[in-house]
FIGU-825726 format. One record per residue (C-alpha): residue number from 1; residue in one letter; x, y, z. Coordinates in pm, whole numbers, plus 50000, padded with zeros to 5 digits. Each point is the difference from the previous one (the first is absolute). Last residue first. Layout:
N
resi resn c1 c2 c3
NUM A X Y Z .
...
This chain:
326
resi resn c1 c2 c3
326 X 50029 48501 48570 .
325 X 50028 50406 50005 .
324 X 50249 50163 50268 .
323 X 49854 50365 50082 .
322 X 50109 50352 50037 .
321 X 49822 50264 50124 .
320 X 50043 50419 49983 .
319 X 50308 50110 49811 .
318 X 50279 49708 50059 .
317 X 50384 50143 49944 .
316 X 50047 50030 50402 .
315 X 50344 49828 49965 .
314 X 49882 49783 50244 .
313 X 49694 49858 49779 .
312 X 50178 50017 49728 .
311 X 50243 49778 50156 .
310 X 49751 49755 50130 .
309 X 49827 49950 49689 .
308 X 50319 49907 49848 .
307 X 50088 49750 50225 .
306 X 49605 49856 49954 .
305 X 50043 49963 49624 .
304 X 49931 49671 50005 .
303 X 49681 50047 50158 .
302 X 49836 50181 49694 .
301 X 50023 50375 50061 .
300 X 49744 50267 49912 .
299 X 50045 50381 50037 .
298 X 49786 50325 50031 .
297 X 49716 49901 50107 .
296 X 49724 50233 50054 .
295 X 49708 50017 50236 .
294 X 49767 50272 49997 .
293 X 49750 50056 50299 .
292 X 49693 50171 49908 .
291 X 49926 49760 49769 .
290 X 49693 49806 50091 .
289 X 50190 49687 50036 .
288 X 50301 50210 50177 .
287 X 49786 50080 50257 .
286 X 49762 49747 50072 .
285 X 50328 49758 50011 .
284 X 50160 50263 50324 .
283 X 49653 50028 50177 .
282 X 49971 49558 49973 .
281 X 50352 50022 50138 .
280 X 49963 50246 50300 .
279 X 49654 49797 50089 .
278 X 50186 49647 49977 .
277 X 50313 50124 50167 .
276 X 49765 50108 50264 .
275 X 49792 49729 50076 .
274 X 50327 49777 49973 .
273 X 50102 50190 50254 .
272 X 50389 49995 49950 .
271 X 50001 50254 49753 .
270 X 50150 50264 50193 .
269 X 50228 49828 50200 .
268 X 50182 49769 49762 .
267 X 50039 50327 49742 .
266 X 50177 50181 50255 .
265 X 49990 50320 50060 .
264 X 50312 50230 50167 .
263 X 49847 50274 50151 .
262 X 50076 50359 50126 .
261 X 49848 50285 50140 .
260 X 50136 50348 49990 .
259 X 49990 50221 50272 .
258 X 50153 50295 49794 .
257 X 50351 49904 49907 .
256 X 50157 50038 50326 .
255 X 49733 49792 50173 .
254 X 50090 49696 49711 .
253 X 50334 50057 50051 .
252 X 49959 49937 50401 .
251 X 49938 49619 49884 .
250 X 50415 49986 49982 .
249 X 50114 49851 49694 .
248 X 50096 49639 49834 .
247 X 50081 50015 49601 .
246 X 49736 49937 49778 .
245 X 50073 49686 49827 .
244 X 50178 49997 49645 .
243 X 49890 50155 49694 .
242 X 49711 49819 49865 .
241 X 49883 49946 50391 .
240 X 49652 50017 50051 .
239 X 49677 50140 50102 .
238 X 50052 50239 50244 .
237 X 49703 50278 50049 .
236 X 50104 50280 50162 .
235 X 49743 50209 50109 .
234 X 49850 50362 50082 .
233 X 49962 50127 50309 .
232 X 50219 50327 49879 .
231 X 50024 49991 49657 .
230 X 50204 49765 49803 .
229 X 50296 50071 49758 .
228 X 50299 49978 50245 .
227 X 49866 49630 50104 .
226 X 50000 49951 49658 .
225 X 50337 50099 49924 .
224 X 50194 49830 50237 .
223 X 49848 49634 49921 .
222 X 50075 50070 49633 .
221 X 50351 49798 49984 .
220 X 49977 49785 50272 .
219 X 49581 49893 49865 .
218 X 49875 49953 49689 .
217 X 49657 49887 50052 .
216 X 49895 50354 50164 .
215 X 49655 50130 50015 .
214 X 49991 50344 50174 .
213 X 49641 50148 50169 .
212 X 49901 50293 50062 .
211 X 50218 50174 49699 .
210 X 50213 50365 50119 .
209 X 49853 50323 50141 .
208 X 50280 50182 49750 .
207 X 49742 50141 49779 .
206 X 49944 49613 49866 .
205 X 50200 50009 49719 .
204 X 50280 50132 50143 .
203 X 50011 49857 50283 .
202 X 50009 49684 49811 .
201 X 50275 50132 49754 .
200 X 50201 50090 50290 .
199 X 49992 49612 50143 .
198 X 50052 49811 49683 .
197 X 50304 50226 49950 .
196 X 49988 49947 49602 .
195 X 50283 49817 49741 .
194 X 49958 49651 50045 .
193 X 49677 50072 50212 .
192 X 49811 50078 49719 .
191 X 49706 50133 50189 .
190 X 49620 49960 49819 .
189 X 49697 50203 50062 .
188 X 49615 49938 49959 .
187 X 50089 49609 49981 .
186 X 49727 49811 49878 .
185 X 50079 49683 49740 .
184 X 50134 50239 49732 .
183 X 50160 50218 50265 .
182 X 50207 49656 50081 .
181 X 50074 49963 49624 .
180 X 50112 50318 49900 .
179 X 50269 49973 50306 .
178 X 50119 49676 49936 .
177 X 50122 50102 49647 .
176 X 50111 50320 50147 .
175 X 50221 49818 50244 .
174 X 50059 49868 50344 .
173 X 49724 50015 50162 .
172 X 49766 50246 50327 .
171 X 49603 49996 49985 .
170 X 49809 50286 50133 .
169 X 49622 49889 50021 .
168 X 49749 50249 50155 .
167 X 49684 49805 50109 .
166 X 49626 49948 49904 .
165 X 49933 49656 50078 .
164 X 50041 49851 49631 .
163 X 50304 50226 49942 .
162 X 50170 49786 50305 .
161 X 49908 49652 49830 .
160 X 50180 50137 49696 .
159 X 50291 50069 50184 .
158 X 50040 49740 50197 .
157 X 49919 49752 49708 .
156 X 50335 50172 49783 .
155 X 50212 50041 50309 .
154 X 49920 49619 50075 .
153 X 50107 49916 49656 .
152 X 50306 50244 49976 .
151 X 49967 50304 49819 .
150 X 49930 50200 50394 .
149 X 50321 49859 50141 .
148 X 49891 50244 50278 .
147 X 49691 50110 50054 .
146 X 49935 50328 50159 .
145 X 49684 50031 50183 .
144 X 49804 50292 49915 .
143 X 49579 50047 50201 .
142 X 49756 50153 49781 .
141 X 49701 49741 50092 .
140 X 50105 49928 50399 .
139 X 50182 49665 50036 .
138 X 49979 49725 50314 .
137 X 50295 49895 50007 .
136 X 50134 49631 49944 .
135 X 49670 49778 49966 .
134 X 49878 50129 49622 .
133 X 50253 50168 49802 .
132 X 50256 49822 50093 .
131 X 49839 49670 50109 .
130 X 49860 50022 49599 .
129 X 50344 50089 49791 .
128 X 50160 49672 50244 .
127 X 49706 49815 49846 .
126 X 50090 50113 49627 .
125 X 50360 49947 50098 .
124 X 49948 49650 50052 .
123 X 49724 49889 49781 .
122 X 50054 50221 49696 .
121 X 50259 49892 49779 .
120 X 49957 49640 50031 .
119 X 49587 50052 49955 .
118 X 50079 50239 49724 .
117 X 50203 49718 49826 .
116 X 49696 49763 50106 .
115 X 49702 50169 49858 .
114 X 49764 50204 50224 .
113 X 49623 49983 49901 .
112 X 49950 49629 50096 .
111 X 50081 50126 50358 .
110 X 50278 49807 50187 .
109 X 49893 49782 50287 .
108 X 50319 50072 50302 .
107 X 50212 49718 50072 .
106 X 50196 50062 50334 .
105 X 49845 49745 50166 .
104 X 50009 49706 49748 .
103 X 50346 49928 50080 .
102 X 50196 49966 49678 .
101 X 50136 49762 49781 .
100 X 50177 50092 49681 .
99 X 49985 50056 49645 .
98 X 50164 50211 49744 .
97 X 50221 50125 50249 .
96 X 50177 50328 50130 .
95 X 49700 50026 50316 .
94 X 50229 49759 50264 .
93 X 49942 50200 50268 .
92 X 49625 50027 50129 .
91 X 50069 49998 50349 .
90 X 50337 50193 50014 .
89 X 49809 50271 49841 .
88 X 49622 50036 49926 .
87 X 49866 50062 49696 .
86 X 49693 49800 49813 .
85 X 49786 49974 49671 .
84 X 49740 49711 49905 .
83 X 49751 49880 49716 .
82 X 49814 49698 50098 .
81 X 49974 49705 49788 .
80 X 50066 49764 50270 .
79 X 49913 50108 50312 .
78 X 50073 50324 50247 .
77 X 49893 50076 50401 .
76 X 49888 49642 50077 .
75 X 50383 49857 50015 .
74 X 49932 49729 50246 .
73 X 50211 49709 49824 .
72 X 50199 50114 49740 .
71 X 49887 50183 49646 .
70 X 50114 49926 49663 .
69 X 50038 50211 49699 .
68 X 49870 50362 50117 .
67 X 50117 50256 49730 .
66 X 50237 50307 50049 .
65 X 50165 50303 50196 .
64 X 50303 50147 50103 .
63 X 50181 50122 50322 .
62 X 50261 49901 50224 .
61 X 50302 49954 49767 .
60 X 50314 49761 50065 .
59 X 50063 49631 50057 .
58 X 50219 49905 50265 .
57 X 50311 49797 50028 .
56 X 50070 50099 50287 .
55 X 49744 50099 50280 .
54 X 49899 50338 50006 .
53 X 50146 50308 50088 .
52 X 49878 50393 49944 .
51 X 50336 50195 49956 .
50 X 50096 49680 49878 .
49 X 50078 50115 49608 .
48 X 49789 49797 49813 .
47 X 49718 50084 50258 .
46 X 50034 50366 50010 .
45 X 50010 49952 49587 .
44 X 49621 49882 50041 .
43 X 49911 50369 50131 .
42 X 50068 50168 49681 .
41 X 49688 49812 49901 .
40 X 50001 49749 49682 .
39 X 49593 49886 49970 .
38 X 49957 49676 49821 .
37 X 49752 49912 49716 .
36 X 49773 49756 49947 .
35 X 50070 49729 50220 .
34 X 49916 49656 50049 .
33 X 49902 49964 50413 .
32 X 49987 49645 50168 .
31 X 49829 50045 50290 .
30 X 50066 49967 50359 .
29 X 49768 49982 50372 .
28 X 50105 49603 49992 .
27 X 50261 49916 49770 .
26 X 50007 50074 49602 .
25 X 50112 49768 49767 .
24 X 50370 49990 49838 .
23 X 50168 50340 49778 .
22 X 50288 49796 49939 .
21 X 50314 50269 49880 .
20 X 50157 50171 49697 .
19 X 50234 50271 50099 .
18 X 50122 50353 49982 .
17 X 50310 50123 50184 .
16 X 49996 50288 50207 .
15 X 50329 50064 50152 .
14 X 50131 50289 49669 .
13 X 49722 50267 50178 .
12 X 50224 50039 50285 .
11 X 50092 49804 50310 .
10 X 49846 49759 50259 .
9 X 50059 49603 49886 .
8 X 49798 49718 49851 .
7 X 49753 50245 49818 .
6 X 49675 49876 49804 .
5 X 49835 50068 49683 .
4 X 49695 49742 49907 .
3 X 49899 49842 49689 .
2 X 49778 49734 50078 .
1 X 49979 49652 49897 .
């Protein structure tokens, strides 16, 4: 039997319910999967909440990593015995388990040097650290980008990643406690933007030329800001929606504003080579095996505690990565 969180309706945190359920044998192109550790990503509460819909009940999570049990008919890309991570989104859901089945596909071959809780805390945003850095823009040694949501645990990759190539980091949060830890893991300058004008203290900093490039997971309430921060032909880089979704505007902006360009990545697009996903992820485990790349985890959960999880995790009160241990 496997423990497994699940949600029969859209809502808050209080819909998940945890479970024990038949695990059963793989089918052709699955395997069964026991897990090590689960990865909690503000991302899963866009699913418990419908703004990104799946079929009811569903399970929940995208994103962990564990042991080959079983494999189906066909599956020549992992066997039995083999060590395994994967992300993905609506094809992978289902990650809050113990053990599950799984297309093979996705499966990625975990180095023996990365352990599983740094596997769960690392896969997802470690990859998205890598397209950023590596297939966005192409970045110039002493370029700034401001970061926002720079504690969190893409902020904290980002921003080491970025040191590694030679840039500027200027990383906006919401406290002093956040702030000593993002210019612990890179950030030249930190913005509290619960009391600062993110976009003033940019110019600021940067002689009033503003950052090249702007990374912003937050969203409605920042989305103003860092277009005022960038130079001209910089860009906008939107990665999410902590705050609420951007709200529509005219393309001229971007002319007013300097030129700018603008993107909106997708995970799904950028690793789906598997040439490339496998290059960007073998670059991301060489780095944080040989240390240059620091991962930290700042909270564990056991399944049960999922509602909980959830709430911290909107109430912005996780620092870096958090993880579900089984």
């Amino acid at each position: 039997m496997s423990k497994t969180v699940r949600f029969y309706e859209v809502g808050g945190p209080e819909v998940l319910r945890c479970e024990r359920v038949e695990v059963g044998d793989p089918g052709p192109g699955q395997v069964r999967l026991k897990h090590g550790a689960v990865a909690l990503n503000f991302a899963d509460t866009y699913f418990r909440t419908g703004l990104y819909p799946a079929p009811l009940p569903a399970g929940i999570g995208s994103e962990a990593c564990g042991t080959v049990t079983a494999v189906g008919a066909g599956v020549s890309n992992v066997k039995v015995g083999d060590r395994v991570t994967y992300t993905g989104a609506h094809n992978t859901l289902g990650a809050y388990c113990t053990e599950r089945l799984i297309d093979a596909a996705p499966l990625m071959i975990l180095p023996d040097a990365i352990d599983f809780e740094t596997a769960a805390a690392i896969t997802m945003r470690g990859l998205t650290a890598a397209y950023l850095m590596r297939r966005i823009w192409r970045f110039a040694k002493g370029d700034t980008i401001l970061l926002h949501a720079a504690a969190g645990g893409v902020g904290l990759l980002v921003s080491q990643w970025a040191k590694l190539e030679g840039l500027t980091v200027i990383g906006t949060v919401s406290s002093d406690a956040k702030a000593e830890v993002a210019k612990a893991h890179g950030c030249d300058h930190t913005i509290n933007y619960s009391h600062e004008d993110v976009a003033a203290r940019v110019r600021e900093i940067t002689g009033g030329v503003g950052v090249d490039a702007a990374f912003d997971s937050v969203g409605k309430d920042t989305f103003e800001g860092s277009i005022n921060s960038i130079k001209r032909r910089g860009l906008m880089v939107c990665l999410g929606t902590a705050s609420g979704g951007v709200p529509p505007f005219n393309p001229q902006l971007l002319a007013m504003k300097g030129s700018l360009f603008l993107t909106r990545p997708a995970s799904a697009d950028y690793l789906a080579d598997p040439a490339e996903k496998a290059e960007l992820a073998r670059e991301l485990f060489e780095q944080v095996a040989a240390g240059r790349i620091k991962v930290g985890i700042s909270k564990r959960y056991e399944l049960e505690d999922a509602v909980q999880a959830h709430r911290d995790l909107e109430a912005r009160k996780i620092i870096g990565s958090a993880i579900f241990t089984v």
